[in-house]
N, C-alpha and C positions, 0 to 999 in steps of 0.2 A: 573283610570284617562286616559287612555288609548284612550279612543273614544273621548274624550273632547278633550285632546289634535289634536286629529283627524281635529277634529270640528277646533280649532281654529287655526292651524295653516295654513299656505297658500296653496291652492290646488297645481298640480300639474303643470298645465297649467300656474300657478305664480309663482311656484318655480324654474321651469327650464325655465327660461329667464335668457336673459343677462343683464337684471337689476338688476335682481337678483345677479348675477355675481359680478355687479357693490359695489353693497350695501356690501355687505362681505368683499371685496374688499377695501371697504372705512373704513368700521370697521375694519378691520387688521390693518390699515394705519398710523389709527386717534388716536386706542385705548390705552392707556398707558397700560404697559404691569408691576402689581403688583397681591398682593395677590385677591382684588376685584374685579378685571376684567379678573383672568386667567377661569373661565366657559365658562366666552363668546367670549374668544381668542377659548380654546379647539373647541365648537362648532361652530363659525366660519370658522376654518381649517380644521374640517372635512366636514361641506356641502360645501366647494369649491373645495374639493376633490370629492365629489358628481358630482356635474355640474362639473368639468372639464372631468371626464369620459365621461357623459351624452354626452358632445357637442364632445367629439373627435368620437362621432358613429355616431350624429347626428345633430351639430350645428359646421362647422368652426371656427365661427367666436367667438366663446367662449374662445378657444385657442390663435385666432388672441388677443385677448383681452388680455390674462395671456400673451402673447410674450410682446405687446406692452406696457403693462405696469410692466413689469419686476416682475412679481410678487413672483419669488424666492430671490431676493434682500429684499424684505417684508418681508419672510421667514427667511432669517437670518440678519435681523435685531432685529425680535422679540426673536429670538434663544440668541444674544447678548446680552439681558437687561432682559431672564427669568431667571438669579441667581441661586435660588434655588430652582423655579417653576417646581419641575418634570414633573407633570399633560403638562405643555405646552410642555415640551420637549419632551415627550412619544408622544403626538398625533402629534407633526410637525414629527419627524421620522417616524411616522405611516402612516403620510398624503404623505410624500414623496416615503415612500417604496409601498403606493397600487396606487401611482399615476406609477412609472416608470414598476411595474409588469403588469397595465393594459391597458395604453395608445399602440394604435396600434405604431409600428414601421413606421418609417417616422421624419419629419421635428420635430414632437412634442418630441419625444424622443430624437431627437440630442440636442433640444434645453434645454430640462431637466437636459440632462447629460454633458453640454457646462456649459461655460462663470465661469469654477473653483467654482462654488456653493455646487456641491457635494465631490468634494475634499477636501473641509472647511470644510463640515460638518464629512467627515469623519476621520480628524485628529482631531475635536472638544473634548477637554476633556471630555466627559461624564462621570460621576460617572456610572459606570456599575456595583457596589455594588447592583442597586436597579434590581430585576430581571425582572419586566416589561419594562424597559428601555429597558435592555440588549437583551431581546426578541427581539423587536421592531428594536433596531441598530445593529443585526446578521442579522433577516430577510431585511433587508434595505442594507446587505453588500451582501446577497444570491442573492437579486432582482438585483442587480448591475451584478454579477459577471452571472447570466442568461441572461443579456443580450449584453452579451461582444463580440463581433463579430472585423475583421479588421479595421471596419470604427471606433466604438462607442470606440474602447479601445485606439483610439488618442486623446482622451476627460481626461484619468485618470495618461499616462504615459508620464513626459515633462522631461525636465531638468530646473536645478534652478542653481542660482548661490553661488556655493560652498562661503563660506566666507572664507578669508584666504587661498587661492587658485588662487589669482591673477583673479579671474574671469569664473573661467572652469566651465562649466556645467556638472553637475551630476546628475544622472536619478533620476526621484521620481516616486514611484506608491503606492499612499495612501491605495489604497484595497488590493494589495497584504500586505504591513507592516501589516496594521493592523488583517489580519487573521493570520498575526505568531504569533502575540502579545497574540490571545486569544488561540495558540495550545493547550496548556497546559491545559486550563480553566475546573474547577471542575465537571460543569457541562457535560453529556455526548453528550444532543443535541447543544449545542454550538461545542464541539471539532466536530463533523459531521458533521455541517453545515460549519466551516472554511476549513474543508478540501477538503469540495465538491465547497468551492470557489478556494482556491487554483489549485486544478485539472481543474476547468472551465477557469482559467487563462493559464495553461500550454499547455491548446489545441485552445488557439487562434494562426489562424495563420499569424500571425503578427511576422518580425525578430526583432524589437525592443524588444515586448516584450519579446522572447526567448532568448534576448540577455542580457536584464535583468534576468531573472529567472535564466539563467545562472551562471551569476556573480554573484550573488546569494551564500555568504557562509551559513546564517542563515536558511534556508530552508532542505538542509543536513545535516545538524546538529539537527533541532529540529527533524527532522523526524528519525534516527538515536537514539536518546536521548529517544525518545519516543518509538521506538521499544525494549531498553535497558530495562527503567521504566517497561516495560509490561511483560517484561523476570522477573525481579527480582518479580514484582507483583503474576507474575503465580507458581514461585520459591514458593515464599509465600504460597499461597493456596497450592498449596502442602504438606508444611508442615503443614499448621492445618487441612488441610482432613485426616493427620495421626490418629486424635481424634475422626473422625465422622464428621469435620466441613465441606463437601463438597460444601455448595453451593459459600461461596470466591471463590474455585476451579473453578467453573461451571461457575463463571461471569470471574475472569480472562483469562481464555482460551477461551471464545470467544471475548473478549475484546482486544485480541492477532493475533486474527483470522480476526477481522474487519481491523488492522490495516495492516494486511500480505499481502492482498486483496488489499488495497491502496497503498502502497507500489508498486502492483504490478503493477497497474493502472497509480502510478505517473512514471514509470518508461517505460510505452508502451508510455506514451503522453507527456514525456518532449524528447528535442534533446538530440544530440549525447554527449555533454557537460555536463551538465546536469544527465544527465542516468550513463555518465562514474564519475561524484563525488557521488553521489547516491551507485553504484557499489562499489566503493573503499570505502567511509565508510562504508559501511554494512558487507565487507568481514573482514576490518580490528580492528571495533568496535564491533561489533556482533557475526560472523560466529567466524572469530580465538579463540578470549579470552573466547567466553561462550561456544560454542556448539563445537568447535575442542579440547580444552585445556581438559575440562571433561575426552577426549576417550585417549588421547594422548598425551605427555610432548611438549610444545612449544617451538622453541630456544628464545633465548630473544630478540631478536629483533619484533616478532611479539606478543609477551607476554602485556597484557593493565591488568591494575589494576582491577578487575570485581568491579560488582555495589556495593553498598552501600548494609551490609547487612538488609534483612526485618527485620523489627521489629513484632517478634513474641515470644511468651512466648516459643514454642518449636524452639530451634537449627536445620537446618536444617541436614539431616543425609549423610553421603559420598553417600551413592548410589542414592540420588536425582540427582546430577550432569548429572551422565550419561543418566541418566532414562529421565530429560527434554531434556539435547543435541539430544538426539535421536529418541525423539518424537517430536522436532523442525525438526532437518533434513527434516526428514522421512516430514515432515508437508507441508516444503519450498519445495520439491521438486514436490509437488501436485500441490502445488498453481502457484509457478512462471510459467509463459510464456514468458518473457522477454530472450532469447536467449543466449544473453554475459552471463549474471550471471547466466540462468541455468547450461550452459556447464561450468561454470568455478566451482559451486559447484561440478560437476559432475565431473570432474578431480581432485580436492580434493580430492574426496569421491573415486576414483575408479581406477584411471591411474598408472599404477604400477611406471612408471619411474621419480615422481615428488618428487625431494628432500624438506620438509618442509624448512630445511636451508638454500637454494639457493632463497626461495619464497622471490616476493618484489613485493606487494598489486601497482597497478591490476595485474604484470604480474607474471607468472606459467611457469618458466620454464620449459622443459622436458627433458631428461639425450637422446641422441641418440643410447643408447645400455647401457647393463649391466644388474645386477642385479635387481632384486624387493627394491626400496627403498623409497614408500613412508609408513610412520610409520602409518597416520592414516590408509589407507588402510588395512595392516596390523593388525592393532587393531580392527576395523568392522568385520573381519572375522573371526578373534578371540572372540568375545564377539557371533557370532550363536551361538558356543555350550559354552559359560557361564553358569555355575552352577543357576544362577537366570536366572527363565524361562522369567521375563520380559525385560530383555536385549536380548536377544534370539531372541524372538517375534519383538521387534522393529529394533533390526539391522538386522535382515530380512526382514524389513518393508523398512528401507532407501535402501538398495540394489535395490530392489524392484521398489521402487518407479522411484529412479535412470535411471533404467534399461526400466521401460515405458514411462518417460515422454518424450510428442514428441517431445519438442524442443531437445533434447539432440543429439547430432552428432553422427549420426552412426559410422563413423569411430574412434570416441572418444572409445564408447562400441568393435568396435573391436580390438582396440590397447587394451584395458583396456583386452580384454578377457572373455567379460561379454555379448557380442552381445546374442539375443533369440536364441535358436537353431533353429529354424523354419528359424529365417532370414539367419541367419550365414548357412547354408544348402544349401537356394537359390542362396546366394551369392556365393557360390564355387562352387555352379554345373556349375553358369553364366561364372564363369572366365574360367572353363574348356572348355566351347560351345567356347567361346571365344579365347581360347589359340589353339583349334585343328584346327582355321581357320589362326593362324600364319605361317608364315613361318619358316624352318629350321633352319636358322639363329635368328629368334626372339623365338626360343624354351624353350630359361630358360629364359626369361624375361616376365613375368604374368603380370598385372595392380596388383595384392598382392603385388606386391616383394616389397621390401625394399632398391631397389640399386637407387645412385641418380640418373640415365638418368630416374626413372618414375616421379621425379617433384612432385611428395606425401609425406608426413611425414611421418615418420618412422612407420612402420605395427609392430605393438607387433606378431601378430597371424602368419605372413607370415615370418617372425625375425624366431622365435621359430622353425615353418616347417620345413626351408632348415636348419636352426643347426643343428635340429636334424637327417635331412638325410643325412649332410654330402656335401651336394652341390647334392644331387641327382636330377632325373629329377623335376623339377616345377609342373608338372602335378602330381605325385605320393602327395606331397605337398596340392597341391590344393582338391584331394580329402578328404585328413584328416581334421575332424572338432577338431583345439585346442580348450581349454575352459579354465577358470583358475583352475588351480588346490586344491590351497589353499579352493575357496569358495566351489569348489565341494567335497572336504574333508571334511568340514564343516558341510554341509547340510548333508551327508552320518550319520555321528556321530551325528548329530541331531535326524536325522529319528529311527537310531537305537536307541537313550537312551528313546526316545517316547516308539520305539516296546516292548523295555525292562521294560521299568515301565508298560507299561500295561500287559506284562506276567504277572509282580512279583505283581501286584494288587490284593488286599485282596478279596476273593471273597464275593460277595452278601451274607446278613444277610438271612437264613434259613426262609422260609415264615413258619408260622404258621399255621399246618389245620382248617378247617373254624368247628367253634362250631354244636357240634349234632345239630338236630331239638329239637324243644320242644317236649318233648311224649305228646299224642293226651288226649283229654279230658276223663275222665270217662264216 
């Protein structure tokens, strides 16, 4: 029927008029909106969606026509009185999400996204039980937030008047609300589509909106909540890959990995506000209670109730703890670029002088001399030569990672005692070039040292030097390269118990000589 309908319907040269326009127009207007007329509402408001594209490439005055006769007003009119019409409500959200993704930029899109029509529609209760809807009103929330820019995003975010507040205005931003509302949502492309709105909202550069997103407590918090959820999910899979069940495993850990990634992205593109509550709950909901507490006893003050356990027929076993802490570490330290929170895990993980007990999430105190006393460190170094080769393996792995990633501050790595040798080499040959062009009087005072007139925090590596010579000359100092002792103890004992297991390795099963020939025929 295909060619008939060909046949009988209007050519093209009739279709794309603005009588055409007109005619559709009048039926949306006229037509009561129940069970027997919702085909010809649907069809309808899809060829108006047709010819409104048509003319914004190629007719003005077709748009002129949708301004002036307000034809979004039409549109939620019929939205109002379709009850329990899904069919009309799927193609009006469909007609609206392919009209704002494909009308050029200009007056037609201000006017789309003006006069509170799309705000309506996106606080509209929609039953999003039904999964074509929900499609249809994500993609309609993704089409918005693609095209948010400083002009268009004065269109979404106003103030209203608070009730019961004597009159104060209180921001609203109906497409940010509703993409937290669906974080959580079952589906996978739903949660990645709200979150790639969310982000397209954070890098508008707009201060209002920043300043909303700011104030902003539910955004920290789901996103927090949800890097937990994924911890305990991958927790999970762990334990039924004990049986052979690896593929949970295989979906949770990348499921952990997409979110790590975001995280890391919401954290380059929101402000300084913003990134710093982002910071503090992840160090103080996340990093402490799951992946510090595993290695190391917490005081209680920064001690949180860990998640909910998974529901799984096997219990998960002690050595899972560490074994994720330490392959999260090891993970985060890949992934972040984000500056504040890499160096701060990186002090965690490495700085000798950081008392866990004195810590008060963001800030990290550091002791100005003494002993070695932070525990976790301590414990990292301890766990290289663990009797389990894969604690071993991994906190070699965090060290590691620690020690390359480029955000991390060199001078962190060399108070820490952990600088690459290669760099830490350069760096003392440089202070020496440097020191032999001082004069007599500036002879014990190196850019290393540690005394207050250099206006530096306190040097772990150039600390250590002059202790140990006693106050001798700065230059004798500067050519010794310290390193940490503890990890280079470590790795020593590692290497060796390797060398040693493969002495004491069983030798190779004796090959068998290869069978005579067959004797030759008669």
């Amino acid at each position: 029927m295909g060619w008939l309908q060909q046949i009988l319907s209007p050519s093209n040269a009739n279709k794309y008029t603005l009588a055409h326009l007109k005619s559709l127009h009048s039926t949306l207007s006229r037509t009561p909106v129940n069970e027997r007329n919702k085909a010809l509402i649907v069809e309808s408001m899809r060829s108006m969606a047709e010819l409104l594209i048509w003319g914004d490439k190629n007719d003005p005055s077709f748009f002129e026509f949708f301004l002036e006769n307000n034809v979004l007003a039409v549109f939620w009119n019929i939205l109002a009185h379709s009850h329990s019409l899904v069919q009309i409500k799927v193609q009006l959200v469909q007609t609206l999400s392919i009209l704002i993704q494909n009308i050029e930029a200009g007056p037609s899109v201000y006017y789309i996204l003006s006069n509170d029509h799309i705000n309506n529609l996106i606080r509209h209760p929609f039953d999003l039980s039904n999964e074509e809807l929900l499609a249809h009103y994500v993609s309609l929330l993704k089409a918005i937030a693609l095209r948010l820019d400083e002009h268009t995003v004065q269109f979404f975010i106003a103030s209203a008047t608070a009730e019961g507040v004597g009159g104060a205005g209180v921001p609203r931003f109906a497409l940010f609300d509703a993409s937290l509302t669906l974080w959580t949502h079952e589906e996978r492309m739903v949660r990645t589509a709200v979150r790639t709105i969310v982000l397209s909202i954070c890098r508008v550069p707009d201060a209002a909106v920043r300043a909303f997103v700011s104030a902003s407590a539910t955004l920290p918090d789901v996103m927090i909540s949800s890097l937990r959820a994924d911890y305990a999910a991958l927790l999970n899979g762990m334990s039924v890959a004990a049986n052979g069940d690896g593929e949970r495993l295989d979906e949770a850990l990348q499921l952990l990995l997409d979110e790590m990634y975001f995280f890391n992205d919401l954290l380059e593109a929101g402000d300084g506000l913003l990134s710093n509550h982002l910071l503090s709950g992840f160090l103080t909901r996340l990093v402490l209670p799951l992946l510090v507490a595993p290695l190391t006893p917490l005081p209680p003050h920064l001690a949180l109730p860990p998640p909910p356990p998974p529901l799984v027929a096997i219990a998960p076993t002690a050595e899972l703890g560490p074994l994720l802490a330490l392959l999260l570490l090891a993970q985060w330290m890949c992934v972040l670029s984000y500056a504040p929170l890499l160096n701060a895990l990186a002090t965690l993980l490495l700085h000798p002088r950081l008392d866990l007990a004195k810590v008060r999430v963001p800030w990290l105190p550091l002791a100005d001399a003494g002993p070695d006393c932070n525990a976790l460190r301590a414990a990292l170094l301890k766990l290289i030569v663990d009797d389990d080769e894969r604690l071993a393996l991994l906190a070699c792995c965090v060290v590691l990672a620690a020690m390359r990633a480029p955000g991390v501050h060199r001078e962190l790595l060399r108070q820490a005692q952990m600088m690459p040798m290669r760099e830490l080499r350069s760096q003392c040959l440089l202070e020496k070039l440097l020191m032999n062009r001082n004069t007599s009087s500036e002879g014990k005072e190196s850019i290393g040292s540690c005394g207050p007139s250099s206006g530096e925090p306190p040097d772990a590596v150039s600390c250590a030097s002059r202790s140990a010579s006693g106050g001798a000359d700065s230059r004798a100092s500067a050519e010794q390269v310290e390193y940490c002792v503890p990890a280079v103890e470590a790795l020593l004992a590692l290497l060796k118990r390797a060398a040693e297991q493969s002495d004491t390795a069983p030798p190779p099963p004796p090959t068998l000589p290869p069978p005579p020939p067959p004797p030759p025929p008669p």
